[in-house]
Backbone bond lengths (Angstrom), bond angles and torsions (degrees), N, CA, C in turn:
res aa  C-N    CA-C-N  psi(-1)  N-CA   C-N-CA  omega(-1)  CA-C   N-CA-C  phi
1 X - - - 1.473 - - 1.526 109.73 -
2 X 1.258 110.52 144.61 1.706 121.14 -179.95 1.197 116.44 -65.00
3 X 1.413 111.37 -45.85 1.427 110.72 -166.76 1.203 106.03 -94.16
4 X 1.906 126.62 -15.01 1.841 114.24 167.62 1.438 104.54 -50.69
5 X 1.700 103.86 -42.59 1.777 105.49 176.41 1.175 131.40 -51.00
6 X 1.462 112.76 -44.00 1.583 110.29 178.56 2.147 109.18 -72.44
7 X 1.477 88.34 -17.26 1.537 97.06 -171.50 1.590 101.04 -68.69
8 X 1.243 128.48 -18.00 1.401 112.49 -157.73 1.810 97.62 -121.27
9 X 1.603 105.87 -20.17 1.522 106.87 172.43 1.837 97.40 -139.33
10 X 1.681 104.91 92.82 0.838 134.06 159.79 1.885 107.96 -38.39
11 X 0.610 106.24 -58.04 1.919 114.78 -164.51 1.782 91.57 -58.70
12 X 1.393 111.47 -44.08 1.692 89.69 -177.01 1.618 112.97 -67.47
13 X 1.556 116.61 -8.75 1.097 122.46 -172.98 1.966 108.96 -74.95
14 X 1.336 100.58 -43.62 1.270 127.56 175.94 1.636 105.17 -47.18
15 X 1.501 115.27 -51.66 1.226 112.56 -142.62 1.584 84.95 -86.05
16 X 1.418 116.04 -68.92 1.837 124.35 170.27 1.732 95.02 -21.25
17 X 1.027 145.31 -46.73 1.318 138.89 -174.87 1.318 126.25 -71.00
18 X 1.326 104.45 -42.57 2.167 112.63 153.58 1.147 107.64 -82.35
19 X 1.062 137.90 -33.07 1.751 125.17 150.68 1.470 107.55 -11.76
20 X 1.401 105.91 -107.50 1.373 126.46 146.64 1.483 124.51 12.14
21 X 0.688 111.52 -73.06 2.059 138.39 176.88 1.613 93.39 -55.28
22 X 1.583 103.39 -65.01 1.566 114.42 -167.57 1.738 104.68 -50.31
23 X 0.914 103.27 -13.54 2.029 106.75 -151.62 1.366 97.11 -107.96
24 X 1.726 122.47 -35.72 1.059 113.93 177.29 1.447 126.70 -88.45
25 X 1.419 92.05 -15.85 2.020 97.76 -174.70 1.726 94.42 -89.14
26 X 1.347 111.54 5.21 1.645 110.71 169.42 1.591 101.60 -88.62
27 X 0.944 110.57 -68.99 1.685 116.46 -177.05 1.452 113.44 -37.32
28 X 1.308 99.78 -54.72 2.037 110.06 168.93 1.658 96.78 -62.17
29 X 0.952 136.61 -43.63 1.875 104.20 -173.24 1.369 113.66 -82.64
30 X 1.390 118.60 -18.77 1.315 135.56 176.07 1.822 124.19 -53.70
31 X 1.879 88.52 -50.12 1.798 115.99 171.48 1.616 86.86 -66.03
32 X 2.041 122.62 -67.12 1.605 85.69 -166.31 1.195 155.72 -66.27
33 X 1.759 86.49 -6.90 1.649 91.12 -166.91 2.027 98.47 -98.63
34 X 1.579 118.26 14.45 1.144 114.12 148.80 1.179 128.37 -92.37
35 X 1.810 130.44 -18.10 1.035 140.79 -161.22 1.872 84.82 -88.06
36 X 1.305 125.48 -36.28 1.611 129.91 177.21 1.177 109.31 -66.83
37 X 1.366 137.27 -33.29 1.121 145.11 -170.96 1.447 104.85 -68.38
38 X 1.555 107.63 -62.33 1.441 122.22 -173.46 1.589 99.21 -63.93
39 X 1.143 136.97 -44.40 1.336 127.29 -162.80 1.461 103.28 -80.24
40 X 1.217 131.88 -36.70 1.664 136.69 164.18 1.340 98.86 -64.18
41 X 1.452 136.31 1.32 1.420 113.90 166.14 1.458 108.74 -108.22
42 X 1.100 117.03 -15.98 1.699 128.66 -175.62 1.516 109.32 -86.98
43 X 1.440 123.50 -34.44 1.399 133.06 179.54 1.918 84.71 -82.41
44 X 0.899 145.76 -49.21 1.493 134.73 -170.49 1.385 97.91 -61.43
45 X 1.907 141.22 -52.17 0.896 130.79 -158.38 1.614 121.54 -68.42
């Protein structure tokens, strides 16, 4: 089982969790700096 694993070595639990974090606060700066893109192209048009 996965989680007896993370239960007995906490730290891999830790790391899978900034994994995670790391991957999503990428995707979110990624969406804003397209949602900026698109709006600096719509205020130009």
């Amino acid at each position: 089982m996965i989680l007896n694993r993370w239960w007995t070595h906490p730290c891999e639990l830790v790391a899978c969790l900034v994994n995670v974090y790391f991957v999503v606060w990428v995707v979110v700066m990624c969406c804003l700096m397209i949602l900026s893109v698109v709006s600096a192209v719509e205020k130009r048009s």
